[in-house]
TORKOL-482319 format. One line per 10 residues: their letters; for each residue x, y, z of C-alpha. Coordinates in steps of 0.1 Angstrom, whole numbers, plus 5000, padded with zeros to 4 digits. Example, Ala and Ser with C-alpha at 12.3 -4.5 7.8 and 13.67 -1.06 7.14 Angstrom:
<pts>
AS = 5123 4955 5078 | 5137 4989 5071
</pts>
This chain:
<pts>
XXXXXXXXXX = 5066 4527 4889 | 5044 4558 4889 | 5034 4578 4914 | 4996 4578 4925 | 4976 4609 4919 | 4982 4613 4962 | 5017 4617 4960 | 5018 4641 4932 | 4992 4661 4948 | 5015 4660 4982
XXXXXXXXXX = 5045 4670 4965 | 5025 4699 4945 | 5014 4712 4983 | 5050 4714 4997 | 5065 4729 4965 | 5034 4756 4969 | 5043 4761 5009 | 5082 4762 4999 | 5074 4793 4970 | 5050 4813 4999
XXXXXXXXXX = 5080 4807 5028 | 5101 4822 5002 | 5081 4853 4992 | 5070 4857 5027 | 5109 4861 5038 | 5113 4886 5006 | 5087 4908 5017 | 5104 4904 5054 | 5139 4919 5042 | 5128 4945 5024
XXXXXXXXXX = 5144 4981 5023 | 5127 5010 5033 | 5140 5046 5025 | 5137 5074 5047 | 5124 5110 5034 | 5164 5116 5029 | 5167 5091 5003 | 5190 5071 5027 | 5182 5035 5023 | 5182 5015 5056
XXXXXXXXXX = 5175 4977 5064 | 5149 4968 5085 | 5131 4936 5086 | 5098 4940 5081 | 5079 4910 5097 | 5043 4935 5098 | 5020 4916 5073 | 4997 4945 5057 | 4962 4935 5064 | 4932 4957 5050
XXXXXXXXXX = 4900 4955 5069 | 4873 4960 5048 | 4854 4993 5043 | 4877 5010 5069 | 4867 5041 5086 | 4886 5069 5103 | 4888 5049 5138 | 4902 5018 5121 | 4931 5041 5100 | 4940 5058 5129
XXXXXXXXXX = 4949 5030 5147 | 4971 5020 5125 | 4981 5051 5109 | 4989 5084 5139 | 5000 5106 5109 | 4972 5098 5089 | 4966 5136 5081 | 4999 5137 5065 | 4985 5120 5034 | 4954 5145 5034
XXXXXXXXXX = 4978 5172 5029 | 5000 5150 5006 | 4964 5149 4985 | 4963 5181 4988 | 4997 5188 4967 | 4988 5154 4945 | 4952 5159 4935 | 4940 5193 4949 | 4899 5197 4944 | 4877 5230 4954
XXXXXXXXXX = 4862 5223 4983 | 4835 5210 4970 | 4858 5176 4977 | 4864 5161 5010 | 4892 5182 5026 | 4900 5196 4995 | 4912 5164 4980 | 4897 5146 4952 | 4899 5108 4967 | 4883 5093 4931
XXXXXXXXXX = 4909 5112 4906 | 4912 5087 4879 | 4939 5100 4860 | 4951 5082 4827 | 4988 5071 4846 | 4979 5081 4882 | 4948 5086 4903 | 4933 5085 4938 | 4935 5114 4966 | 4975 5107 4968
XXXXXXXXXX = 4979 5098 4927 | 4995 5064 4931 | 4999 5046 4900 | 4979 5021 4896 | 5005 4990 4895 | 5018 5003 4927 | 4981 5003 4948 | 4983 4969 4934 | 5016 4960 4944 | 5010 4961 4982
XXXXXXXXXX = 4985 4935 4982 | 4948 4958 4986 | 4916 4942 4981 | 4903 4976 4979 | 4893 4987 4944 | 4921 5007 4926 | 4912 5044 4926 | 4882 5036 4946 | 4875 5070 4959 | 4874 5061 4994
XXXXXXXXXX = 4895 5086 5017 | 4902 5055 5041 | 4910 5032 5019 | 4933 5055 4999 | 4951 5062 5036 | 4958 5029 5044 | 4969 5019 5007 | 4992 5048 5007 | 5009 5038 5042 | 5016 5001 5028
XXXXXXXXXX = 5033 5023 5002 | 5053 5042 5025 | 5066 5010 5045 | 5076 4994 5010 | 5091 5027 4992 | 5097 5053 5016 | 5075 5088 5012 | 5097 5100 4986 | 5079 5072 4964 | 5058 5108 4958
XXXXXXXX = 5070 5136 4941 | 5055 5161 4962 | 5067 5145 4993 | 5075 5174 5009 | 5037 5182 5012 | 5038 5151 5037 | 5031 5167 5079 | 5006 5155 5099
</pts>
């Protein structure tokens, strides 16, 4: 005998909730690599949420060192000054863009709603610390540029 159109449908929800337990407990033991380049576990329960159209109260709250990045866009994608602190937060570059240059599959990769290369300082910020828990600062080449 067949199953009724119920059942399948039940069975279809708990193989959906089995496939989001399991990439919730991937994203949860993850690595993250210190400015060293020493990997170290850590579990990493902290869900990245993005409000949306953040401003500077809502990034420093969840981001202390938040100027680090501004000087990071400094070294990445340095503007006169016509830009906002000397950063250009829009750079669409062919492989890598926004204040920080991220590529583009990366911005992606951390889940933001937020319009790739958007140009927003804020959202840029909060993008680029989701890439920092994932990847570690050295994900940038001109880490070094990193201080708050």
């Amino acid at each position: 005998m067949l199953p009724c159109h119920h059942e399948i449908g039940h069975e279809a929800m708990k193989i959906t909730t089995l496939m989001l337990a399991l990439f919730a407990a991937m994203i949860a033991a993850s690595f993250v690599t210190y400015g060293n380049g020493q990997a170290a576990q850590e579990t990493r329960t902290k869900l990245v949420r993005f409000p949306p159209n953040p401003t500077r109260r809502d990034v420093a709250k969840r981001v202390p060192d938040w100027r680090g990045f501004v000087n990071l866009g400094r070294c990445e994608q340095p503007g006169p000054s016509k830009y906002h602190d000397g950063v250009q937060w829009g750079h669409k570059g062919p492989t890598y863009g926004g204040g920080v240059g991220l590529f583009a599959g990366t911005w992606r990769s951390v889940g933001s709603p937020y319009r790739v290369f958007s140009g927003d300082k804020w959202e840029t910020i909060l993008v680029s610390d989701a890439v920092r828990d994932r990847f570690g600062i050295t994900a940038w080449g001109a880490h070094a540029c990193f201080h708050p």
